[in-house]
C-alpha positions as a Markdown table, in Angstrom:
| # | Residue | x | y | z |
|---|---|---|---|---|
| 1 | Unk | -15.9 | 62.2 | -18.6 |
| 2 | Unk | -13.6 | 61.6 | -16.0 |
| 3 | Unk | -10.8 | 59.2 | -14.8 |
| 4 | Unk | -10.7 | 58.7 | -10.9 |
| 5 | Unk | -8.8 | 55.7 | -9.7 |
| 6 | Unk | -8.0 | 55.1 | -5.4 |
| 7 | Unk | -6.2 | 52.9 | -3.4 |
| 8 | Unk | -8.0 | 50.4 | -0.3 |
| 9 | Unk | -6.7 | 48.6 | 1.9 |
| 10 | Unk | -7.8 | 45.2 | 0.9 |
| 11 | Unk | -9.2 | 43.7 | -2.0 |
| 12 | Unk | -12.7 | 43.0 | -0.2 |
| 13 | Unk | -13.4 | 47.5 | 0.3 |
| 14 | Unk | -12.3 | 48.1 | -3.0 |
| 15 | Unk | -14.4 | 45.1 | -4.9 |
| 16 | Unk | -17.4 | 46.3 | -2.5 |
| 17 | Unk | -17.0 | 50.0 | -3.6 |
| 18 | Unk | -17.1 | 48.6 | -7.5 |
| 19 | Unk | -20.4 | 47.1 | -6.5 |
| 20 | Unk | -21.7 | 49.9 | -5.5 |
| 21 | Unk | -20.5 | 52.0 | -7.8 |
| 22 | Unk | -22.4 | 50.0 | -10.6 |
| 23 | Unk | -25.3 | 49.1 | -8.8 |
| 24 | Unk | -25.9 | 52.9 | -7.3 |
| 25 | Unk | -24.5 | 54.8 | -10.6 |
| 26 | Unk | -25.8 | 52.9 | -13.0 |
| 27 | Unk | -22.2 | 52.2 | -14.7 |
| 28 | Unk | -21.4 | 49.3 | -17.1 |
| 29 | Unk | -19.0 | 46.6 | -15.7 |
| 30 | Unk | -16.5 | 47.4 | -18.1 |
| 31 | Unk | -16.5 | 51.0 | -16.9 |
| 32 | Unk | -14.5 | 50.1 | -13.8 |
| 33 | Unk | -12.3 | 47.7 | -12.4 |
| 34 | Unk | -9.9 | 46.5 | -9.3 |
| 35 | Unk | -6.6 | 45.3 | -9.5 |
| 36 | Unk | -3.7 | 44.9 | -6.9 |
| 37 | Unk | -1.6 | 47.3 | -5.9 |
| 38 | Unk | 2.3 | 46.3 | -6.0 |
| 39 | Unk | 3.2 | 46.1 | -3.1 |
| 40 | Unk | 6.0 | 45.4 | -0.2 |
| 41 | Unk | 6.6 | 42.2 | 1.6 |
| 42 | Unk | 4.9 | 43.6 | 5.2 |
| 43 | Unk | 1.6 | 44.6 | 3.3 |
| 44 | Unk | -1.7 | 42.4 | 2.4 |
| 45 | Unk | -4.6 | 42.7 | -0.2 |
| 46 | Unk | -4.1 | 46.1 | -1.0 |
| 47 | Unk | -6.0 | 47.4 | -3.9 |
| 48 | Unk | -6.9 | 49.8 | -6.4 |
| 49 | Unk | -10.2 | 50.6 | -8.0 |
| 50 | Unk | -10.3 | 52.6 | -11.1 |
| 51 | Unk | -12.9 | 53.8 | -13.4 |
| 52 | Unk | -14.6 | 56.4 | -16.2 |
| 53 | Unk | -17.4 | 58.7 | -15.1 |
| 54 | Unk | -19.9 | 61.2 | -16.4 |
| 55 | Unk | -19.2 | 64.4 | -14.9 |
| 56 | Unk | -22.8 | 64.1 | -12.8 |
| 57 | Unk | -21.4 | 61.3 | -11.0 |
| 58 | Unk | -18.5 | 62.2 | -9.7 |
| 59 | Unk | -19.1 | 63.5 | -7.0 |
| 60 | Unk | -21.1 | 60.6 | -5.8 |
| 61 | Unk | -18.6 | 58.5 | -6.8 |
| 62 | Unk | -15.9 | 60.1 | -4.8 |
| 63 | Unk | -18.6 | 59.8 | -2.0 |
| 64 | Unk | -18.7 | 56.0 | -2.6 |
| 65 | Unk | -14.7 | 55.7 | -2.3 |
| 66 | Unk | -14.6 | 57.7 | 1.1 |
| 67 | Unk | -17.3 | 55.7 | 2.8 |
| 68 | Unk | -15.3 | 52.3 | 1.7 |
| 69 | Unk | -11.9 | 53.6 | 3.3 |
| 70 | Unk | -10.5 | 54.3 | -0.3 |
| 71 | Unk | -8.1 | 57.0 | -1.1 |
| 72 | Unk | -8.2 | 59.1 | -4.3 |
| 73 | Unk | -5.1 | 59.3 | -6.0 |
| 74 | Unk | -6.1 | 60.3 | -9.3 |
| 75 | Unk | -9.0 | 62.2 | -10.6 |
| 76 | Unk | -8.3 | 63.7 | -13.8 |
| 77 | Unk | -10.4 | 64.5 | -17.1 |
| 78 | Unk | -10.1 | 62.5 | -20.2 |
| 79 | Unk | -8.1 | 65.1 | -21.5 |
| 80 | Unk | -5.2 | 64.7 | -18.9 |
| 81 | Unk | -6.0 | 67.7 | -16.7 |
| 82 | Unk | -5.8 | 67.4 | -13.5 |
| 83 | Unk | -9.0 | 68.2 | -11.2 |
């Protein structure tokens, strides 16, 4: 299993890449989620998506991230090593 969590631009990319994610991975709701990302004054609706993934996934997972603008900024195993 494995933890990967990126950053978006705005709220809409990241809660479309969740979509997709469950719908194309078969994932449980629960299994991921989207929050805000603090931010500064001068920045808008930036986001973060994170969730937990079977290791046959990832890589379509991280496929989904890229093709929604997202940035990975974590991607480690459940055991706290990183990738």
């Amino acid at each position: 299993m494995r933890i990967l969590a990126a950053s978006f631009r705005d709220d809409d990319s990241a809660r479309a890449a969740r979509t997709t994610l469950i719908e194309a991975l078969g994932l449980d709701a629960i299994q991921i989620g989207v929050e805000a990302l603090a931010h500064e004054r001068s920045v808008d609706d930036e986001a973060v998506l994170a969730g937990r993934f079977q290791e046959d996934v990832v890589d379509a997972a991280r496929g989904v991230v890229a093709r929604f603008g997202g940035t990975l900024v974590v991607d480690i195993d459940d055991g706290g090593r990183n990738a």
